[in-house]
C-alpha positions as CSV (number, residue, x, y, z in Angstrom):
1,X,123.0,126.3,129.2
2,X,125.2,129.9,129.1
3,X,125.3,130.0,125.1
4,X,126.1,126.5,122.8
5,X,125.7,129.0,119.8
6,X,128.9,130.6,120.2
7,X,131.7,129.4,117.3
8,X,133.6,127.3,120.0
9,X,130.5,124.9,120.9
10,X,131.1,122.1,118.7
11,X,134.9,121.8,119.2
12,X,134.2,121.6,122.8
13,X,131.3,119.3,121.8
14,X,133.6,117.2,119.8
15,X,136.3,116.9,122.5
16,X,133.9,116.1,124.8
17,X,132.5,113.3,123.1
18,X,135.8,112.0,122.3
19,X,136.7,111.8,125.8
20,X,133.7,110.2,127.4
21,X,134.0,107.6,124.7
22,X,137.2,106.7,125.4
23,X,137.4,107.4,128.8
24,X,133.6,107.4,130.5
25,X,131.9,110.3,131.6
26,X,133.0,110.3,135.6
27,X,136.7,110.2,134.3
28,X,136.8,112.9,132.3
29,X,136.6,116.7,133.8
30,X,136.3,120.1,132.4
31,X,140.0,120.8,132.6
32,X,140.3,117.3,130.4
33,X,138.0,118.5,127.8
34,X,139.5,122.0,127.6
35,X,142.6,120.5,127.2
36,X,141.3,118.4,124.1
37,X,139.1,121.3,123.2
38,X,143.0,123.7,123.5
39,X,140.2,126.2,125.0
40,X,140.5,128.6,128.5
41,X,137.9,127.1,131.2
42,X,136.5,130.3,130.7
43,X,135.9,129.8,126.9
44,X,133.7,126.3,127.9
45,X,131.7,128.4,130.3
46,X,130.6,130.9,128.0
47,X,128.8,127.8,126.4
48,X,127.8,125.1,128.5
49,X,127.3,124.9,132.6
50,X,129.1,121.7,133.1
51,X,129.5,118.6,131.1
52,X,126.0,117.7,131.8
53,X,125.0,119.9,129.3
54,X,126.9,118.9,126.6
55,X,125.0,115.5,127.0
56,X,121.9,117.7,126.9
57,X,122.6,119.3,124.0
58,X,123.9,116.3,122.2
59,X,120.6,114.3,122.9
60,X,118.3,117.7,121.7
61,X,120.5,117.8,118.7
62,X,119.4,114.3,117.9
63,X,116.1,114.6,118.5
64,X,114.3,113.5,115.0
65,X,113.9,115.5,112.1
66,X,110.3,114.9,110.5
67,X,111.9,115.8,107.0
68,X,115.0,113.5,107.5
69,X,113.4,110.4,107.2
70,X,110.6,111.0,105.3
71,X,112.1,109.4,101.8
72,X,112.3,106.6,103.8
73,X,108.6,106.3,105.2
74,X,107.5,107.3,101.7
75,X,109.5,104.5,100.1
76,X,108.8,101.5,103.0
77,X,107.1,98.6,101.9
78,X,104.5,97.9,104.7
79,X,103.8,100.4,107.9
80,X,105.6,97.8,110.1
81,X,108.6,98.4,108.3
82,X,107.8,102.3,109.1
83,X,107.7,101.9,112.4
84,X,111.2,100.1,112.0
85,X,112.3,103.2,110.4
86,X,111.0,105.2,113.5
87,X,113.3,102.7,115.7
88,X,116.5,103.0,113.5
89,X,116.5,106.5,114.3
90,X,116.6,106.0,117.6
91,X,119.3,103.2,117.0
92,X,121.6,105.3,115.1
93,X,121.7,108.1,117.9
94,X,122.3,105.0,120.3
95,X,125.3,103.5,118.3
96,X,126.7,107.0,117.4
97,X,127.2,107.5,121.2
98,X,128.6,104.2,121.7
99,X,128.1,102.1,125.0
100,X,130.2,103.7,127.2
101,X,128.5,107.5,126.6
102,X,124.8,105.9,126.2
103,X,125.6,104.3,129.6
104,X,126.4,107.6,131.1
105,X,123.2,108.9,129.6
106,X,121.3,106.1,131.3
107,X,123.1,107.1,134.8
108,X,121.8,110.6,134.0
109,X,118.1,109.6,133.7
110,X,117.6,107.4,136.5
111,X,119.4,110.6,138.7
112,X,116.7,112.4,137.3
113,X,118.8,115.0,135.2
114,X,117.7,113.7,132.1
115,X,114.1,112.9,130.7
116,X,115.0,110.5,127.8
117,X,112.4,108.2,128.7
118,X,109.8,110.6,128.5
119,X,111.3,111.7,124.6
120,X,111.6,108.2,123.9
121,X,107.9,107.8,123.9
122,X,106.6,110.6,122.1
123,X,106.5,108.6,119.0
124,X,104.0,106.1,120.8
125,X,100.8,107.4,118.7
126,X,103.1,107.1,115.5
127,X,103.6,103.2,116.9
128,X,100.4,102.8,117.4
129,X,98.3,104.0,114.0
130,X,101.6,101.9,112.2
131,X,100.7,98.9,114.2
132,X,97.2,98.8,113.8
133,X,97.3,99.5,109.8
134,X,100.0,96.7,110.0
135,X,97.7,94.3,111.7
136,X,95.0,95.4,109.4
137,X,97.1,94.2,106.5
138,X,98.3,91.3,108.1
139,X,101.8,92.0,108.5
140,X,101.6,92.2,112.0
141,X,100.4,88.8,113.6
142,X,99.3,89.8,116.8
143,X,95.7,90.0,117.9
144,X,96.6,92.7,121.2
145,X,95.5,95.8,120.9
146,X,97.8,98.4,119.2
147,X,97.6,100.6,122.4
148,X,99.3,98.0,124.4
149,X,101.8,96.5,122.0
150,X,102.6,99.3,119.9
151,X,104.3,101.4,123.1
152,X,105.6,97.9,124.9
153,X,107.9,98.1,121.7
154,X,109.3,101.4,122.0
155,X,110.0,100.0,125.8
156,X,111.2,97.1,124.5
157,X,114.1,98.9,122.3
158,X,114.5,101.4,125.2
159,X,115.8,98.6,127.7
160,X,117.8,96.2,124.7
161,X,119.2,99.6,124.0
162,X,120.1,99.7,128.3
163,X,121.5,96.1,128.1
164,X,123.4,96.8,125.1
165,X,125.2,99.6,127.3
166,X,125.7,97.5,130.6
167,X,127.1,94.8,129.0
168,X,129.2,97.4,127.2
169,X,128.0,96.9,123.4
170,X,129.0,93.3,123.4
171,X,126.1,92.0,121.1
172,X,124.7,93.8,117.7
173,X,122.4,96.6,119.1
174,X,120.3,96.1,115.8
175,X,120.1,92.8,115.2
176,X,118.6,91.8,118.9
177,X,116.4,95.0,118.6
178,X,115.0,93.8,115.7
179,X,114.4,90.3,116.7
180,X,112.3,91.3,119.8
181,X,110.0,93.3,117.9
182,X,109.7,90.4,115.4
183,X,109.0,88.1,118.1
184,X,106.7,91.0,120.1
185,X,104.5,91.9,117.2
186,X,104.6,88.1,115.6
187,X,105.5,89.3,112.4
188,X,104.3,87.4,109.5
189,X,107.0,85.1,108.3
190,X,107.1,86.5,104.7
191,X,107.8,89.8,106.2
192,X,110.6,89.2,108.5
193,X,114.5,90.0,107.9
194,X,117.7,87.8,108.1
195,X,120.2,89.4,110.6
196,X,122.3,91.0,107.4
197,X,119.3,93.1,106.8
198,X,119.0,94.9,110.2
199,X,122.0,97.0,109.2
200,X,119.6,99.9,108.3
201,X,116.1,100.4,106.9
């Protein structure tokens, strides 16, 4: 990346994103975003390579914040309902980008010019001490191992999240996310949400 710190980085951030959401990634060029931006092409390569690297930087940007959620893990009622917290997070990055621009972040990874799976998973040991306290008090149903069920989750969310861009954000991301890990994790009845809930943690 040449410098995203400079003062014109997030107005050519912001046009950017406005484009590829209403357009899609492949139909929108540097000239389209300049023009949005009402920048030179030289002012957008002062900040960013390509348009590549405004995905880049939108996705570091997003990356979590230990102290931004931390009222909420403090205030959750059981560690299940932490590691739902953990999920949202990713969630709200998700529906912030919408379908069409988390679809061109997919096409991005699988070309290899993105590692989202990879950041996607670094909250596995998180998943995993949650699940296993969360089995331990009985909110959590199922008798597999932590190890195996804990990350299967986070891959679970990873490819709802995938179909939920395909099928271009035609069902609530949330809602079906939710429901899988209920149904993954076996989550005690007394402990599971209606659909209204799912909105946020």
């Amino acid at each position: 990346m040449a410098d995203s710190n400079t003062k014109f980085a997030k107005t050519i951030i912001d046009a950017a994103v406005k484009l590829f959401k209403e357009r899609g990634y492949e139909n929108v060029s540097v000239n389209d975003i300049c023009k949005e931006a009402g920048i030179a092409r030289s002012t957008f390569y002062l900040n960013f390579a390509n348009k590549k690297e405004i995905v880049a930087k939108l996705l570091d940007d997003a990356r979590v914040n230990h102290e931004d959620f931390l009222g909420d893990v403090v205030e959750a009622d059981n560690d299940f309902e932490r590691m739902w917290i953990l999920c949202n997070r990713y969630l709200d990055v998700v529906l912030d980008f919408g379908p069409e621009l988390t679809a061109t972040v997919f096409e991005l990874e699988l070309m290899g010019e993105l590692n989202i799976i990879d950041l996607v998973h670094k909250v596995d040991e998180w998943m995993i001490k949650l699940c296993r306290n969360a089995q331990k008090a009985g909110v959590i149903l199922s008798p597999e191992p932590a190890e195996v069920i804990a990350p299967l989750s986070v891959s679970t969310a990873y490819y709802t999240t995938y179909e939920w861009a395909k099928r271009r954000g035609s069902f609530d991301l949330r809602q079906m996310t939710r429901q899988r890990a209920e149904a993954l994790f076996d989550i005690a009845p007394a402990h599971r949400v209606s659909s209204e809930k799912t909105d946020r943690p």
